[in-house]
Every structure is written in structure tokens, then in C-alpha cells.
C-alpha positions as CSV (number, residue, x, y, z in Angstrom):
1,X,-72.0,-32.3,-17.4
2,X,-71.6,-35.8,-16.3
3,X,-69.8,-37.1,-13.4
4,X,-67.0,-38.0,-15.5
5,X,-66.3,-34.5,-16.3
6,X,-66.7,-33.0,-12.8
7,X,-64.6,-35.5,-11.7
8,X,-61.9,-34.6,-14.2
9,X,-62.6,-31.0,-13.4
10,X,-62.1,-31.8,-9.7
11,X,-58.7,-33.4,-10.3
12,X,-57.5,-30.5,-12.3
13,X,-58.4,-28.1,-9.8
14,X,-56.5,-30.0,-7.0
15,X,-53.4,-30.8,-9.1
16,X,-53.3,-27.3,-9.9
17,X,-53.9,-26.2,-5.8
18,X,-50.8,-28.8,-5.2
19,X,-48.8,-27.4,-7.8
20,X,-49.4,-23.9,-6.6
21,X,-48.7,-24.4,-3.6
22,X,-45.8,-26.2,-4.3
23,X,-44.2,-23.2,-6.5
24,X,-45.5,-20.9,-3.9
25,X,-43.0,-23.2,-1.0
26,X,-40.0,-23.1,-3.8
27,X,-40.3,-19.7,-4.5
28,X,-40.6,-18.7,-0.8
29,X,-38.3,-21.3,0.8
30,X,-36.6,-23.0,-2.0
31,X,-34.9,-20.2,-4.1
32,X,-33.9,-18.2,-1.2
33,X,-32.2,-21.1,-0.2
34,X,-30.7,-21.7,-3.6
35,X,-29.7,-18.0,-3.5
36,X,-28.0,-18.1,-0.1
37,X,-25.6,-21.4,-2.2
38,X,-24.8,-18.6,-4.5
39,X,-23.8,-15.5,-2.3
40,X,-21.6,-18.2,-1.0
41,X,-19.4,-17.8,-4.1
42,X,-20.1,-14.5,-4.4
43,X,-18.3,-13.8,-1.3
44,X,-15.7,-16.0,-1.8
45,X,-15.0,-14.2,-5.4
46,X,-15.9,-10.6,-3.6
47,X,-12.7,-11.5,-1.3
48,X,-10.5,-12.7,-3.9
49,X,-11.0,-9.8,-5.7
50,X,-9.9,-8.0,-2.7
51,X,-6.7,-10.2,-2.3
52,X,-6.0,-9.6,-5.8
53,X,-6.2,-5.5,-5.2
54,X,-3.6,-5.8,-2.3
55,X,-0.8,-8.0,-4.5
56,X,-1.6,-5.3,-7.3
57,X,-0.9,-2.5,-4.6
58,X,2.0,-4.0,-3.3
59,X,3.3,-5.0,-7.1
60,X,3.1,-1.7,-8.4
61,X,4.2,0.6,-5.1
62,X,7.4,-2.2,-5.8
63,X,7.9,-1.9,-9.5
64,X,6.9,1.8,-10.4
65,X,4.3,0.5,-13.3
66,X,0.6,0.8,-13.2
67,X,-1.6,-2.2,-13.2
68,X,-6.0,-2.5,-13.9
69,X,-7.6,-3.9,-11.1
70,X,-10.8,-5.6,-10.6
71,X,-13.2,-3.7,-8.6
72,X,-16.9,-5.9,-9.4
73,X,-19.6,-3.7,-9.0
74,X,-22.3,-6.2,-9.5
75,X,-22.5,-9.9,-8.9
76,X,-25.1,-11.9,-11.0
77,X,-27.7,-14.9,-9.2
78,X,-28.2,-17.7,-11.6
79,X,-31.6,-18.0,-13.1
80,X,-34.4,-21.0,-12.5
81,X,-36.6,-21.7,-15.0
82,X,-40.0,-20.6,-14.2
83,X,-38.7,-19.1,-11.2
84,X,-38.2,-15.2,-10.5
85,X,-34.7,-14.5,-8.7
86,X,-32.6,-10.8,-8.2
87,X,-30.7,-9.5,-10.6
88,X,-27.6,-8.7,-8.9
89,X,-25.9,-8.5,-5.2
90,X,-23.4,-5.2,-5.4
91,X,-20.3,-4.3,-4.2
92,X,-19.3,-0.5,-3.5
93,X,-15.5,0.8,-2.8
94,X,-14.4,3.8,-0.6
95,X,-11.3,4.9,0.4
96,X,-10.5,6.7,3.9
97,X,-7.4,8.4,5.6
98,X,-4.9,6.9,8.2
99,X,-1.7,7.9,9.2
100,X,0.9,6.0,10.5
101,X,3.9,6.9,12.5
102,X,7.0,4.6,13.2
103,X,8.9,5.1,16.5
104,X,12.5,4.8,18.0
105,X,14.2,4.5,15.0
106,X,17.9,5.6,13.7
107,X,19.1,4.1,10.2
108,X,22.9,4.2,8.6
109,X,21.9,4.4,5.6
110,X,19.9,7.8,5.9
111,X,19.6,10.7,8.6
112,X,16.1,10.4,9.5
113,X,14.3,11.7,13.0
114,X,13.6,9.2,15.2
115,X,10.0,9.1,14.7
116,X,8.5,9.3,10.7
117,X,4.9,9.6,9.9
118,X,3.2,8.5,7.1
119,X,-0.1,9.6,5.7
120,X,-2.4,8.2,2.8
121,X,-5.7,6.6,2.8
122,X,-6.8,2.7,3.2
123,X,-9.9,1.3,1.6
124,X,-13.2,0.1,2.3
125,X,-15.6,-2.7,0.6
126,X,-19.2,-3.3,0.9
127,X,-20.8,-6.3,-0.3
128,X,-24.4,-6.1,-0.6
129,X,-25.8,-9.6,-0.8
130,X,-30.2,-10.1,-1.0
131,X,-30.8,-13.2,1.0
132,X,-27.8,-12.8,3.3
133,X,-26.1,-10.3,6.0
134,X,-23.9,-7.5,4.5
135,X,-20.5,-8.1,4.5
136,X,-17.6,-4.8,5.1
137,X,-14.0,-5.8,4.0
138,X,-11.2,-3.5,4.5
139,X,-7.6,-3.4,2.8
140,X,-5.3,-1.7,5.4
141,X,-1.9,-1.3,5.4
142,X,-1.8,-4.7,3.7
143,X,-4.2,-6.2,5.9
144,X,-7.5,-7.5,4.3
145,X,-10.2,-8.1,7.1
146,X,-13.7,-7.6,7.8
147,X,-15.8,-6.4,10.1
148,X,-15.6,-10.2,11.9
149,X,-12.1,-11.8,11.0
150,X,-9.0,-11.2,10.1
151,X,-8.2,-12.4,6.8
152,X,-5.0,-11.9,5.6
153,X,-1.3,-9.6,5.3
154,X,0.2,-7.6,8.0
155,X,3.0,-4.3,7.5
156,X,5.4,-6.3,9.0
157,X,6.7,-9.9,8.0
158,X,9.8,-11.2,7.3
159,X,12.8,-8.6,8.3
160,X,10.6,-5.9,6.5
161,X,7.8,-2.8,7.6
162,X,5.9,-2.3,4.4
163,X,3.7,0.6,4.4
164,X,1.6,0.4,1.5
165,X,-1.3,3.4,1.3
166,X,-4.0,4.0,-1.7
167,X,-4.8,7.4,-3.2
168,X,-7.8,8.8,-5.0
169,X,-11.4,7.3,-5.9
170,X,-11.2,3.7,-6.5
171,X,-11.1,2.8,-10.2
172,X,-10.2,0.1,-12.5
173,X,-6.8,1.2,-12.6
174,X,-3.3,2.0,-10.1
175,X,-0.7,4.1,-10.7
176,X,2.6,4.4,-9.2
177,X,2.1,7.8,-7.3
178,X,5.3,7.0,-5.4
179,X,6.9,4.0,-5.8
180,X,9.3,2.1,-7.0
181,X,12.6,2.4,-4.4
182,X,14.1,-0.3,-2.5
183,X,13.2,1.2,0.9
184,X,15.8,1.8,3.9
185,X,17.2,-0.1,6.5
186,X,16.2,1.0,10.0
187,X,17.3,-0.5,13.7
188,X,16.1,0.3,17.2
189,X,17.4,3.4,18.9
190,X,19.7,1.8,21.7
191,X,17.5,0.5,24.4
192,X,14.0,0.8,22.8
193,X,11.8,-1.4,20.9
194,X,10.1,0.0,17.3
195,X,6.8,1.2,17.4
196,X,4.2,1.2,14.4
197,X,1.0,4.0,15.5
198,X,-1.6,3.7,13.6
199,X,-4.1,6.6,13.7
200,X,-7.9,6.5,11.5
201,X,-8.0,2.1,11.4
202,X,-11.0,1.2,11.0
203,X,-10.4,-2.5,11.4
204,X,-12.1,-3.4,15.0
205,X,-10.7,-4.4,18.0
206,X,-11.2,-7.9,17.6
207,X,-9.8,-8.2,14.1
208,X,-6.5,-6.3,15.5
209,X,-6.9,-9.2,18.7
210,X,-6.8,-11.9,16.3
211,X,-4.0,-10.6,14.5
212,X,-2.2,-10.0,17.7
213,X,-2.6,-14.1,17.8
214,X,-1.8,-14.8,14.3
215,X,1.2,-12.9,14.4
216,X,2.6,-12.7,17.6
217,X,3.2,-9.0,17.6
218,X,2.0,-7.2,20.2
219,X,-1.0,-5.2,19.7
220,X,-2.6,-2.1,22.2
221,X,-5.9,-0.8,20.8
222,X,-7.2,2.4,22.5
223,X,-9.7,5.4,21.4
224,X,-7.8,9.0,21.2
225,X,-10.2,11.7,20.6
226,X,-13.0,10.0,19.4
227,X,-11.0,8.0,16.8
228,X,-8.8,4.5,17.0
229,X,-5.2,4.5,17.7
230,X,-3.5,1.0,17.7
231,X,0.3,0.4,18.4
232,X,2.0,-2.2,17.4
233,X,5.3,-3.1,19.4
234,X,8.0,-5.1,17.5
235,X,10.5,-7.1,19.3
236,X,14.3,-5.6,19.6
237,X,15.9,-6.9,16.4
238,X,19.0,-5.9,14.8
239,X,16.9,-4.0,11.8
240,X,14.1,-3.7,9.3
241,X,13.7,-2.8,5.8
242,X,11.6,0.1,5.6
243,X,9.3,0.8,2.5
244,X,6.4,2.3,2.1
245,X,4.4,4.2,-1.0
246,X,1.4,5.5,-2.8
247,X,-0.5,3.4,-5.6
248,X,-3.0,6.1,-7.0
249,X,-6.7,5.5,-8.6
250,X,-5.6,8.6,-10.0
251,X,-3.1,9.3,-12.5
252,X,-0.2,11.9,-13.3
253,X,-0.6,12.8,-9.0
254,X,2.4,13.7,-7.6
255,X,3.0,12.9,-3.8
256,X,5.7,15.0,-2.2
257,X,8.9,16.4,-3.1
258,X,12.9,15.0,-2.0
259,X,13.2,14.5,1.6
260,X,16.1,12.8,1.6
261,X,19.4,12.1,-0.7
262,X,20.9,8.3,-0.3
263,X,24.8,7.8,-0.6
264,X,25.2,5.1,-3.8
265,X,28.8,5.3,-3.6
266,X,30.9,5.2,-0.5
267,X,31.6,8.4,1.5
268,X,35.2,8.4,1.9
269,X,36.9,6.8,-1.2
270,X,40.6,7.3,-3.1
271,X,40.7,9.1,-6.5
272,X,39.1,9.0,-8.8
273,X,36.0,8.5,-6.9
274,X,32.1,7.8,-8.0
275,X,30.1,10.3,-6.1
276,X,26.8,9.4,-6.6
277,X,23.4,10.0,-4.5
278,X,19.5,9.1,-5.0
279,X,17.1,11.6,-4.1
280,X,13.5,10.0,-2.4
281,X,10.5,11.6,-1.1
282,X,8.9,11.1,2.4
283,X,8.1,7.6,1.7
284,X,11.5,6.7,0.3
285,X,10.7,6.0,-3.2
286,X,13.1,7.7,-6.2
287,X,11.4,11.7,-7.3
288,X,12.9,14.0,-9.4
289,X,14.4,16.9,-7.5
290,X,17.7,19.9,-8.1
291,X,20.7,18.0,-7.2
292,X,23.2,20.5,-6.2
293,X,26.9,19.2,-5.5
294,X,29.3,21.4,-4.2
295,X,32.9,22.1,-2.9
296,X,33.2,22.2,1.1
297,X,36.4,22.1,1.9
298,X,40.1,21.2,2.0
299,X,42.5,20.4,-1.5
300,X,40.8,22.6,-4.4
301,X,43.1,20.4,-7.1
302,X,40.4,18.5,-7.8
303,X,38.1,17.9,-11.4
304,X,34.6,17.3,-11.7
305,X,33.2,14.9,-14.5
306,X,29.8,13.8,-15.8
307,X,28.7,11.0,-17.9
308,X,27.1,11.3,-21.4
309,X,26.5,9.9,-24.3
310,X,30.1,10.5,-26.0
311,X,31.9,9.9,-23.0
312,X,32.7,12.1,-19.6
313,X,32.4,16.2,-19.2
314,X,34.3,17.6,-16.8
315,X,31.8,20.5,-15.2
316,X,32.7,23.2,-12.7
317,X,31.3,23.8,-9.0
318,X,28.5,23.9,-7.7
319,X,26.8,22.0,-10.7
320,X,23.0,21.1,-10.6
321,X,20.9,18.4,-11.9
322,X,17.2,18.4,-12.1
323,X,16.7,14.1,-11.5
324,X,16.2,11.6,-9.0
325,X,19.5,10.5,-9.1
326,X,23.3,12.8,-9.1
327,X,26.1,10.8,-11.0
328,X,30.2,12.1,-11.0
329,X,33.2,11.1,-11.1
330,X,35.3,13.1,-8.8
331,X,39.4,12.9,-9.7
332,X,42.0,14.8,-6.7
333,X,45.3,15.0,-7.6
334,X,46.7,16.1,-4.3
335,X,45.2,15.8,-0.6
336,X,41.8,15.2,0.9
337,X,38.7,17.2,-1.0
338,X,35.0,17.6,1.0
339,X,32.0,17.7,-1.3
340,X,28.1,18.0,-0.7
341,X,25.4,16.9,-2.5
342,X,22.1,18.6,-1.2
343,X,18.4,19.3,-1.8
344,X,16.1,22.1,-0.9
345,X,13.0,20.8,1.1
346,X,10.3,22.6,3.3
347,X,12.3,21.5,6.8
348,X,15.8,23.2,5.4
349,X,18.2,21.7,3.3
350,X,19.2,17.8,3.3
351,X,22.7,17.5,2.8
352,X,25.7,14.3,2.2
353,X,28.8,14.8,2.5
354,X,31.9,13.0,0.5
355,X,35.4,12.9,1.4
356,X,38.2,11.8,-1.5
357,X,41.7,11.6,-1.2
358,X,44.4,11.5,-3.6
């Protein structure tokens, strides 16, 4: 071979070293790097999603209709030519339990104890990123947060507690496993400022700090019995709206039974009279339960009537419905009649009484 060739060979065989080494430093340095761009958006898409999961909580523990969601598993890295990246970063969802009990609190609207707790389960995110940390999102009570920041929501904003809990194995879908009321109004008990307890969070104490800032509310974060307990203290105000429900992964669940009956008409009115009441479980939503009304006391010359389809049916006493809501028209044609409407529950009977007069 003459020195022409060797030389050529020679040239080769450097240009080829350089260009080795050169993919060796991309591949090493350079699509790590172009990775790490990527999980960027992957995050930021990872906690949209999650924002998007907590309006479709909210929307259907508000409006009683089941909604998909996105839950995105996997998360695809663009592809270089000639170059060899991962397939996919991942995301996993879990859900845990929490209970939550609010404090000091008397309403006109319903008799309800001065301290109600709520129980359902919050949700947990991982994302699973190659080239960069692992990052753990949470979706509590409204609040979307990870392990580092708070992000986003709180239970309390604007006149309003808003209790929102999941229920189930997260899926691609929510159903309305109690939802769909308008809540009810709650005030301090004379003298005391409302307390929210949160038992189970798992957001830390920093993100519950930074919150504190954010919102203003004050914020106590202690460990009871191994687990996190954080109170939140709400200035004295004249009253809330309280709502609270269940959106399910599952479907056809059912929640609890009636715990209370809500007036929808008056409670002393003049003949002829609407009597009408709303029964709502634990978290104050509308559920089906027996309905009885019945005569207490006081003018017996009184007629019952019901609505239907071709017009009113006057019915006799006690009469029972099997619904969420009781709907009569009461007429007394001399004095002052008492009536009841009531429900059966597991802590006695909940009862309303109505007074019409002639």
C-alpha cells in the first residue's frame, strides 16, 4: 500500500475516533441534558393533570354527575435520531384516609352538634422522571401540593368550608358518591372561633407553613400518636357555607344514610301551608331515605295533600315517603296544628317540627 492510502486510512481512523467520541459526549452529556428539557414539560403537564382532577372533584361533588378524568400513566421522551433515549417517565396514583372534624359550630338552618367529623380519603401522585428527582404531589382537601411547595386550593375561601374527599382506586372516571346539595350555613358558637382538624395529612409541615402565608389562616401542625394532626383556626365571622362530599373511582357506592332533614318551607306558616323537608346524609348532600310526617299536636281539623301527576291527593297520618325530599300541602281550618317530619338514623330519630294556623 502506498503512502497515499495509509494516509487516507489514517484520516479515517481519526475522523471516526473524533466522531466516536463525540457521540459517546452527546449520548453521555448531551441527551441527558435534552431529557432533563423534557421532564420539564412533563411535570408541568403531570401537575396540570392534577389541577384538572381537583376542578373535576369539586364539579361533580357540586353537580351530582360523573365526569372521566385524566390519570397519565406514562409520559413519552422525544426520540433523536441516531440516538438511544427512555421510553417513558411514569406516574402512579394512590389514595389514603383522613378525617376531618370542624369545631365550635351551631347553624339555623340545621340542628347539628357542635363538632362534625368527616371521613374519606385524599390522594397521592408519584412522578417517576429518568434523568431527574422524583416528584410526590398530593390532592387534599382541595389542596394540590408536593412534597416541597404549596401549589394551589385551600377548604376555605370566600365565605365557604368545602370539604371535598375521594373514594375508591383511582381510575379514569368519578362518580357522584355523595354530592350534589347546596351545603349549610354555619356560624361560631358565641365566643369561639371555628376550628378545621385535620387528622391522616400527609402534606408536610412546610407546605402547611406556606399556606399559613398564602392564606392568612392560622395554621398549628403537631404529631398525635405517631400521625399529623393540623388545625386550622378561622377568624370569628358572621358564618360559612358548609359543603362537603364524596366523588367515587368507584361506581353505584353508596356513602351513608339521612342524618339530617332541612326545612324548605317555613316552620310556622297560615293555611294552607307547604310543608316540605330535604333529607341529607353526613356530608349534607340530598339521599333517599323514609320520610315520615306526622300529627303532634293541637287542632286535629286539618287535611293532608300530596302532589301528582293529575293534580293533589289528600293522604291520611302518619304518611311515609321513601325519597330525598317530603312535599305537602297542609290546609287547617280551625286553630294552630303541630306536625313532624322525621327520619330513622343510627344516633335516634332526627326530627322538624311545623306549626300552621288557620
Amino acid at each position: 500500500m502506498n503512502e497515499k492510502g495509509l494516509a487516507g486510512i489514517l484520516v479515517a481512523s481519526i475522523l471516526l475516533s473524533v466522531l466516536t467520541s463525540v457521540y459517546v459526549m452527546y449520548h453521555v452529556h448531551g441527551v441527558p441534558g435534552y431529557c432533563k428539557n423534557a421532564e420539564r414539560k412533563m411535570l408541568e403537564d403531570f401537575l396540570s393533570g392534577m389541577k384538572e382532577l381537583a376542578a373535576k372533584q369539586r364539579n361533580v361533588i357540586g353537580s351530582g354527575v360523573s365526569a372521566g378524568v385524566r390519570l397519565e400513566t406514562q409520559y413519552p421522551y422525544p426520540t433523536i435520531p441516531f440516538f438511544i433515549t427512555p421510553s417513558y417517565a411514569t406516574a402512579s396514583y394512590t389514595t389514603y384516609d383522613i378525617s376531618v372534624t370542624v369545631e365550635n359550630v351551631t347553624s339555623d338552618e340545621v340542628q347539628i352538634p357542635s363538632s362534625i367529623t368527616l371521613r374519606g380519603k385524599a390522594l397521592v401522585a408519584n412522578f417517576r422522571p429518568v434523568f431527574t428527582a422524583p416528584i410526590t404531589s398530593f390532592l387534599e382537601l382541595g389542596i394540590l401540593a408536593t412534597e416541597g411547595a404549596y401549589i394551589d386550593g385551600s377548604p376555605v375561601s370566600n365565605g365557604e368550608i368545602f370539604l371535598p374527599f375521594f373514594d375508591g382506586s383511582p381510575s379514569m372516571q368519578l362518580f357522584p358518591s355523595s354530592a350534589g346539595g347546596r351545603g349549610i350555613m354555619i356560624k361560631p358558637q358565641s365566643g369561639k372561633n371555628i376550628t378545621i382538624k385535620i387528622d391522616g395529612t400527609r402534606l408536610p409541615r412546610t407546605v402547611w407553613e406556606e399556606y399559613s402565608r398564602v392564606t392568612g389562616y392560622k395554621v398549628d401542625y403537631r404529631t398525635v400518636g405517631g400521625e399529623a394532626r393540623v388545625t386550622i383556626t378561622l377568624p370569628q365571622d358572621t358564618g360559612f357555607l358548609l359543603r362537603s362530599g364524596v366523588a367515587s373511582f368507584i361506581t353505584g357506592k353508596i356513602v351513608s344514610e339521612a342524618n339530617y332533614l332541612i326545612p324548605t318551607a317555613p316552620t310556622v306558616q297560615k293555611s294552607p301551608a307547604a310543608v316540605t323537608v330535604e333529607a341529607i346524609d353526613e356530608y349534607f348532600n340530598p339521599v333517599k331515605s323514609r320520610i315520615t310526617l306526622s300529627f303532634v299536636s293541637g287542632s286535629s281539623n286539618y287535611r293532608i295533600y300530596i302532589p301528582t301527576s293529575s293534580g293533589l291527593n289528600q293522604v291520611s297520618l302518619p304518611y311515609q315517603v321513601a325519597d330525598s325530599e317530603l312535599s305537602t300541602l297542609v290546609v287547617v281550618s280551625s286553630g294552630v296544628s303541630v306536625f313532624k317530619a322525621s327520619i330513622q338514623r343510627a344516633g335516634g330519630p332526627y326530627e322538624v317540627a311545623f306549626a300552621v294556623s288557620s
